[in-house]
C-alpha positions in Angstrom: -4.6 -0.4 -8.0 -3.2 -0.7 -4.4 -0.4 1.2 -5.9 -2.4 4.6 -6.0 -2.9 4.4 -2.2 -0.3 5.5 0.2 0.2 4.0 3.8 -2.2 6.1 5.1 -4.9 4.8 2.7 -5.7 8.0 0.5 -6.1 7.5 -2.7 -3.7 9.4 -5.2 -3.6 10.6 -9.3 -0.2 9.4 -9.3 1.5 5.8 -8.3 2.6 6.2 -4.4 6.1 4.8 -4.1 6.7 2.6 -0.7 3.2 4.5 0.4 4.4 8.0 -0.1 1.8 10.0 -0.7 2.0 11.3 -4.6 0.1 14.3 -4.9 -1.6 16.9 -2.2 -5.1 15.9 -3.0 -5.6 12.6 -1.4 -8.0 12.9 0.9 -10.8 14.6 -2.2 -9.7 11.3 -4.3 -10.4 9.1 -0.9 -13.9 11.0 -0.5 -14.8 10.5 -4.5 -13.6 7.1 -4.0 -15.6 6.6 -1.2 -18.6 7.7 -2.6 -18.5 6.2 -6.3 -16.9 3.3 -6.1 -17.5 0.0 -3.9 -14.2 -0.2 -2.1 -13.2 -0.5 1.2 -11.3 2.5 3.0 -8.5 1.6 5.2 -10.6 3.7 8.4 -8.4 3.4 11.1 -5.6 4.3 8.7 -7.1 7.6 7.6 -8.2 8.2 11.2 -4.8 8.1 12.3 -3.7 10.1 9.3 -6.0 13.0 10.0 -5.4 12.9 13.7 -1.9 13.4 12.7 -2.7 16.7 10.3 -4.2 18.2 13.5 -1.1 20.8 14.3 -1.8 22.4 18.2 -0.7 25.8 18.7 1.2 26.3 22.0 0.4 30.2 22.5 -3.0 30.4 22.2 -4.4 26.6 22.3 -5.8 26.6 18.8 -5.0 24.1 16.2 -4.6 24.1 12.5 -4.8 21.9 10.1 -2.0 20.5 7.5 -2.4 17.8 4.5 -0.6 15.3 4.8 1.6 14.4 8.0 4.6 15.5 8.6 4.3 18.2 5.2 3.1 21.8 6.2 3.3 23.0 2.8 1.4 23.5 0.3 -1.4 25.0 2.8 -4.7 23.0 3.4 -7.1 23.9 0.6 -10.9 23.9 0.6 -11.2 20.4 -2.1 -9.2 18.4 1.4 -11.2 20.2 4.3 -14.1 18.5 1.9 -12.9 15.6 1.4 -12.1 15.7 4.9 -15.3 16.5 5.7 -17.1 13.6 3.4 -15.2 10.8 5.0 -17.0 11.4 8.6 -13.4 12.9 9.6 -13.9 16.8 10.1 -16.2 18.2 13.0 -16.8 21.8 13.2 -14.6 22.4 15.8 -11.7 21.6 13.4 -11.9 24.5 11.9 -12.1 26.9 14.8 -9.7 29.3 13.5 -9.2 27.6 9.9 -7.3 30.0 7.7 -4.9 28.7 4.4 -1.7 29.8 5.9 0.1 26.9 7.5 1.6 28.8 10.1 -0.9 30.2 13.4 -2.0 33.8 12.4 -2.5 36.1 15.6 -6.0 36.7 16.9 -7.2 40.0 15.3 -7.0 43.2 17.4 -8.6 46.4 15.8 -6.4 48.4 18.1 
């Protein structure tokens, strides 16, 4: 089974060559796993993991949030801020400015 589980310890659908993570979903699978199934979660792994998909923006000193490290694309999607959120991982100030574009979006301005 350890094969399904990339370095950062997220569970994946697909087998995880040398701990790459396999598909974009891993942290829902680690939340499911989490919940259903008497395992033990690598913590400090998906601590640093999710520390690491924290992306600061420079101009305006808001962050974003990506899915895996070092992979900006596809865009975060609402199944990973949940699983996110069911590990104990995402606070609400996470998602101070949360949109699904991986790139910062201005701050609005009617005028």
């Amino acid at each position: 089974m350890s094969a399904y589980w990339d370095s950062y310890g997220r569970l994946h659908h697909k087998l995880c060559i040398n701990g790459v993570p396999s598909s974009n979903n891993g942290w829902v699978y680690t939340a499911y796993a989490d919940k259903l199934l008497t395992i033990d979660l690598d913590r400090n792994g998906l601590i640093e993991c999710f520390n690491k998909c924290i992306i600061k923006d420079a101009r305006d000193n808001r962050s974003f949030l990506i899915r895996s490290p070092g992979k900006d694309l596809p865009p975060m999607s609402r199944d990973e801020i949940l699983g996110m959120a069911a590990l104990g991982l995402l606070k609400p100030t996470h998602l101070n400015g949360w949109n699904f574009s991986p790139y910062p979006l201005p701050r609005f301005n009617p005028i």
